[in-house]
C-alpha positions as CSV (number, residue, x, y, z in Angstrom):
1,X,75.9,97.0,169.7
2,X,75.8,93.8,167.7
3,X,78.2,90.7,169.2
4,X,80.0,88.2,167.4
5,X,81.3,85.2,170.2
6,X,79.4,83.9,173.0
7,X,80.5,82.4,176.2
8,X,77.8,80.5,178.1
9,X,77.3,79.1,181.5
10,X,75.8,75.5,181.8
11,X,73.5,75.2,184.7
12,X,70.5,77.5,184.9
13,X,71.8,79.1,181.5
14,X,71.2,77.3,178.8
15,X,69.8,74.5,180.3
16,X,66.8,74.4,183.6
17,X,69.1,71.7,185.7
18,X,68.2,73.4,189.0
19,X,65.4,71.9,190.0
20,X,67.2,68.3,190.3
21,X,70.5,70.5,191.6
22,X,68.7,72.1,194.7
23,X,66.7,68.4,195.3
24,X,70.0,66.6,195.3
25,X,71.1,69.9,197.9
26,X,68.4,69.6,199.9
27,X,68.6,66.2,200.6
28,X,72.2,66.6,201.8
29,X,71.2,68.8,204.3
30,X,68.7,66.3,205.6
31,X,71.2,63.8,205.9
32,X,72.9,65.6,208.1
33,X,69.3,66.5,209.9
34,X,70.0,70.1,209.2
35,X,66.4,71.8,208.5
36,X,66.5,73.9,205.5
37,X,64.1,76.5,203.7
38,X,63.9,75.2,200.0
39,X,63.0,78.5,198.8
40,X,66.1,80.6,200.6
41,X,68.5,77.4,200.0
42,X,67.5,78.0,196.0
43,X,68.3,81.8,196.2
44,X,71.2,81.3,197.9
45,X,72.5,79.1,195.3
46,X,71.7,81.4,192.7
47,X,73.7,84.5,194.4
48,X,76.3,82.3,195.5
49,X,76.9,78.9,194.7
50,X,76.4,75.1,195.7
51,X,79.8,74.7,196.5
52,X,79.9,77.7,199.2
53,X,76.3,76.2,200.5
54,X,78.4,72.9,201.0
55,X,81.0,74.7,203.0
56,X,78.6,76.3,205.4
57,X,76.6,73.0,205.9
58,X,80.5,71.6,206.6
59,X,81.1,74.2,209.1
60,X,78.2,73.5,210.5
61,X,78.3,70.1,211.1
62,X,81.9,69.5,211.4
63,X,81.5,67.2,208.1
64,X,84.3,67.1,205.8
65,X,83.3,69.5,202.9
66,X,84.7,66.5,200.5
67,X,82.1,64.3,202.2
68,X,79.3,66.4,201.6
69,X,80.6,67.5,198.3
70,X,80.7,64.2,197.1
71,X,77.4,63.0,198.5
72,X,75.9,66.2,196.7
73,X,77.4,65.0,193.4
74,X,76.4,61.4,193.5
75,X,73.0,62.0,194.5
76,X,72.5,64.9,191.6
77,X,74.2,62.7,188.7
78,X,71.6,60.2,190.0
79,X,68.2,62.2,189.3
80,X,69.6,64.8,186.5
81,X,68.6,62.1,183.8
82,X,67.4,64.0,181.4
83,X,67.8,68.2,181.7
84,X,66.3,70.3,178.8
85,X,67.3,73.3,177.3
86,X,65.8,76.8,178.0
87,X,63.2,77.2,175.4
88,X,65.1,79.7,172.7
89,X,68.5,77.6,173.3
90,X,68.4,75.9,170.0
91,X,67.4,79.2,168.2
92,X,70.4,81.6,169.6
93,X,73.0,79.7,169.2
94,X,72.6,79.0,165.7
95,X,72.3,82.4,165.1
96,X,75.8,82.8,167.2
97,X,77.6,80.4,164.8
98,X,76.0,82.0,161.8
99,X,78.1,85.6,163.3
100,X,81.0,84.0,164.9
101,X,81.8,80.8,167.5
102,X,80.5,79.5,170.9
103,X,82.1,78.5,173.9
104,X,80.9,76.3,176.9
105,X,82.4,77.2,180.1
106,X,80.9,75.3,183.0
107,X,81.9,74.3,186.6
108,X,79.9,70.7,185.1
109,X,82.1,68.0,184.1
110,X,81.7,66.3,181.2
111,X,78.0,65.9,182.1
112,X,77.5,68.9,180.5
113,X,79.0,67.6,176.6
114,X,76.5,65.0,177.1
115,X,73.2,66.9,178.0
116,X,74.6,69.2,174.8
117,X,74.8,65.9,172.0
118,X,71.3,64.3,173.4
119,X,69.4,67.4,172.1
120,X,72.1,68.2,169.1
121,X,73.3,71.3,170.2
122,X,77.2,70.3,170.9
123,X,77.1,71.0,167.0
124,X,77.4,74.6,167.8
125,X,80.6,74.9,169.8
126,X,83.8,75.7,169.5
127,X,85.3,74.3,172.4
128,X,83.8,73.0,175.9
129,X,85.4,73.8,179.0
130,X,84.5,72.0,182.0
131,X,85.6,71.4,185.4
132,X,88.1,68.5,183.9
133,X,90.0,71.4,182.2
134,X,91.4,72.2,186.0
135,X,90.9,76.6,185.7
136,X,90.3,78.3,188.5
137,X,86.5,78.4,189.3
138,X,84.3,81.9,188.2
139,X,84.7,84.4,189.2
140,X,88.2,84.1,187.9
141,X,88.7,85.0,185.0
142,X,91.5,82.2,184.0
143,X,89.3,80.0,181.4
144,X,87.5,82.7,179.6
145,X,91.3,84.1,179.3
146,X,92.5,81.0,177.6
147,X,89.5,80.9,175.3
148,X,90.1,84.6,174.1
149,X,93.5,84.3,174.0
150,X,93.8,81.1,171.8
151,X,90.7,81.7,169.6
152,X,92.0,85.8,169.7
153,X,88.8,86.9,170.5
154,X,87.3,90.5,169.9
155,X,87.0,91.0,174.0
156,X,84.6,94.0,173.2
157,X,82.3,91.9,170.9
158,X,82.5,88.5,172.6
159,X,80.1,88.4,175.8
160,X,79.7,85.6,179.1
161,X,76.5,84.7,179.3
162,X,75.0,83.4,182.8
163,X,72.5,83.2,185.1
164,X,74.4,84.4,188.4
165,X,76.8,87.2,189.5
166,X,79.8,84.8,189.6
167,X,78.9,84.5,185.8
168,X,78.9,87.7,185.8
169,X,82.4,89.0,187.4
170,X,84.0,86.3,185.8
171,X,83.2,88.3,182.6
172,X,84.6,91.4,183.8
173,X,87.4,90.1,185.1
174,X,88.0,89.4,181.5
175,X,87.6,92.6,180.2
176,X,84.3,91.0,178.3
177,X,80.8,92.2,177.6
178,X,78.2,90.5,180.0
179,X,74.7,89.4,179.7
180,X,73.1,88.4,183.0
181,X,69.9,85.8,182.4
182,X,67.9,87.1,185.1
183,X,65.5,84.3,184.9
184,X,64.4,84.0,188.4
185,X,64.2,87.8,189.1
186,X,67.3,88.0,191.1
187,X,69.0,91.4,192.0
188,X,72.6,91.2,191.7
189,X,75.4,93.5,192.4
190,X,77.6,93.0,189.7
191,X,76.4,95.0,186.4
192,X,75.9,93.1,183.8
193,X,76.2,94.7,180.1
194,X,72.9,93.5,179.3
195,X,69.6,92.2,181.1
196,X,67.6,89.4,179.8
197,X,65.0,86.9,181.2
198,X,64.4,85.3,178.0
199,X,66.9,84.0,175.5
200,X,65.3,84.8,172.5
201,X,65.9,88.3,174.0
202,X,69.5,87.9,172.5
203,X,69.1,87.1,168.9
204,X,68.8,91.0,168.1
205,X,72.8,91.0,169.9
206,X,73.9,88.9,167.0
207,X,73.1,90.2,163.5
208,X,74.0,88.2,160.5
């Protein structure tokens, strides 16, 4: 089936941020002297997310999530000077706008629009939502509904693309197509429409 609209996820989507994400984690966890496996912290983060990682470390230690939370987000806006995009990023979504319109949808702040415009490819979307815009975090469904609804959006040819589950069931929850980048080899339980582990994997989803 050939698509027309893409939704994309930020982090570990479009662009390899994770390496500076699980740093920034890790050291968080040593500042509360809680020994962590880096391998099982970076799986865990892909399954689940940073922000339930945070809430365990909080239980934990009886440290305010908000504490941790914004020691995490400090210390990562610190190192993550300069991300890059997933080889093939630059490629598919021009071949996206050439069929129909991009969205961003990323639990990033603004970060995100400026990672985008230092490697030109905020040229290619639609709109950007990010954290600022206040929905509901994935897996609800709420900010992929506003996109559809006020760009009226072909559900069944517009697909979220991203890298975990919560990516995922966020795009079922919206009655959307799904593509799950499965770049680290991750089994989910949520069933994606489609499979990839390279982007250029997509450009066949979106003739001209």
């Amino acid at each position: 089936m050939a698509y027309q609209n893409a939704i994309w996820d930020f982090d570990g989507t479009l662009y390899d941020t994770y390496p500076v994400m699980l740093k920034a984690l890790v050291a968080v966890y040593q500042q509360q002297q809680v020994p962590v496996d880096q391998d099982a912290l970076y799986k865990a983060i892909k399954q689940t997310s940073i922000k339930k990682m945070l809430q365990a470390l909080a239980d934990q230690t009886g440290t305010a999530f908000a504490t941790l939370d914004q020691q995490y987000h400090q210390l990562e806006a610190k190192t993550q000077i300069a991300p890059q995009p997933y080889p093939g990023a630059a490629a598919i979504l021009e071949r996206v706008s050439q069929t129909g319109r991009n969205f961003l949808m990323t639990h990033r702040d603004t970060a995100a629009q400026k990672y985008l415009a230092e490697h030109h490819l905020d040229q290619y979307f639609t709109e950007i939502v990010t954290s600022q815009n206040g929905f509901a975090r994935k897996p609800a469904p709420d900010s992929l509904n506003y996109l559809c609804d006020r760009y009226q959006l072909d559900r069944a040819k517009t697909v979220m693309i991203g890298d975990r589950a919560l990516d995922i069931e966020a795009g079922i929850n919206a009655g959307l197509q799904t593509v799950y980048f499965d770049v680290d080899c991750l089994l989910i339980a949520a069933q994606p429409t489609v499979t990839i582990t390279d982007l250029s994997m997509l450009i066949d989803y979106f003739n001209k």
